[in-house]
C-alpha positions, 0 to 999 in steps of 0.5 A: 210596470215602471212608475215614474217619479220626480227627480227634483225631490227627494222621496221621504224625508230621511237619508241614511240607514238609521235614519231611513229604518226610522222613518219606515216605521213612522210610515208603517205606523202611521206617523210618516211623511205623507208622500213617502207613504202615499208613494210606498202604497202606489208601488205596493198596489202596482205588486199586488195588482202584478202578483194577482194578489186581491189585497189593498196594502193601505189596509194593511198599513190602517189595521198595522199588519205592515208594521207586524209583518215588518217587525217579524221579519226583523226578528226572523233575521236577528234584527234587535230594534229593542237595542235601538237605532244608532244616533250621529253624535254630531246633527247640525243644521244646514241654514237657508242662503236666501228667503223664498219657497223650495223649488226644488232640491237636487235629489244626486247632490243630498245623496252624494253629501250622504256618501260623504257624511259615511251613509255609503261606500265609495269603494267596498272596503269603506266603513259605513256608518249606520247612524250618518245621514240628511233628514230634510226639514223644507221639502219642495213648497215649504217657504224659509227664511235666511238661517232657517233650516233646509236640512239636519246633517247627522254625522260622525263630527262636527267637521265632516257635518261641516263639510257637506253644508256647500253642497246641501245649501246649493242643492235647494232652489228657492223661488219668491213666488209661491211653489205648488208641491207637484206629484211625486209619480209622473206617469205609469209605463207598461206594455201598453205605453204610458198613462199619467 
């Protein structure tokens, strides 16, 4: 089974290690992004329902079993999230260049500004750092105004922050006309073909 998600949205609102562990245990707790959570619930039935496992994950995320399960994993591979998650000294905003409502965002340019801020490797010996990263603040649909802010870059110094800000900035089309969010699952394929 393959879904088959929109491209012209980011799933979630965060990119970057820290900052997306952060928003798994909002979502594990009840207090994330709808549609990422919504999403995540899809993609887990899809593994139940594969696995022939009777279960409802949305169960699991009321009742806080994920959350528990999660946490037990962590700890069973020496993870220390009592320590805390690493923070970008630097979080500076990346204003809108125009009034109107986010039609779309380009899902490639956030990430490649991402590997520029240090959330991935562009060889394998690069340093990547934990705390870097893009959390989104007007996803599709939302309507800004010049200045307002269509992201928070989370960097290691002001001037690489600075840096991605083209990029991230063009990344964001806006419309004047009012934009309805689409569904961030398009269709189901399996061996029988597709379903939307």
């Amino acid at each position: 089974v393959a879904l088959v998600t929109a491209m012209d949205n980011p799933l979630g609102r965060s990119v970057g290690n820290a900052l997306e562990v952060r928003e798994a245990l909002d979502a594990l707790s009840g207090k994330g992004d709808a549609e990422l959570v919504q999403v995540s619930l899809v993609v887990a039935r899809e593994m139940c329902w594969l696995a022939e496992v009777n279960a409802d994950p949305g169960d699991a995320l009321r009742s806080g079993a994920g959350l528990k399960t999660f946490l037990a994993m962590l700890a069973a591979q020496g993870g220390r999230l009592e320590e805390g998650l690493p923070v970008a000294p630097v979080q500076l905003p990346v204003g809108s260049f125009g009034d109107g409502y986010v039609e779309s965002i380009d899902a490639l340019e956030v990430g490649l500004a991402g590997l520029e801020v240090g959330v991935g490797r562009k060889r394998k010996e690069d340093r990547i750092d934990a705390a870097a990263g893009i959390v989104i603040e007007a996803p599709v649909g939302a309507r800004v105004r010049a200045g307002e802010p269509l992201a928070i870059v989370h960097a290691s110094s002001e001037e690489l922050a600075r840096s991605v800000l083209p990029r991230l900035q063009a990344a964001w089309r806006l419309s004047e006309r009012e934009v309805k969010r689409p569904p961030h699952v398009l269709a189901r394929v399996d061996k029988d073909g597709v379903t939307r």
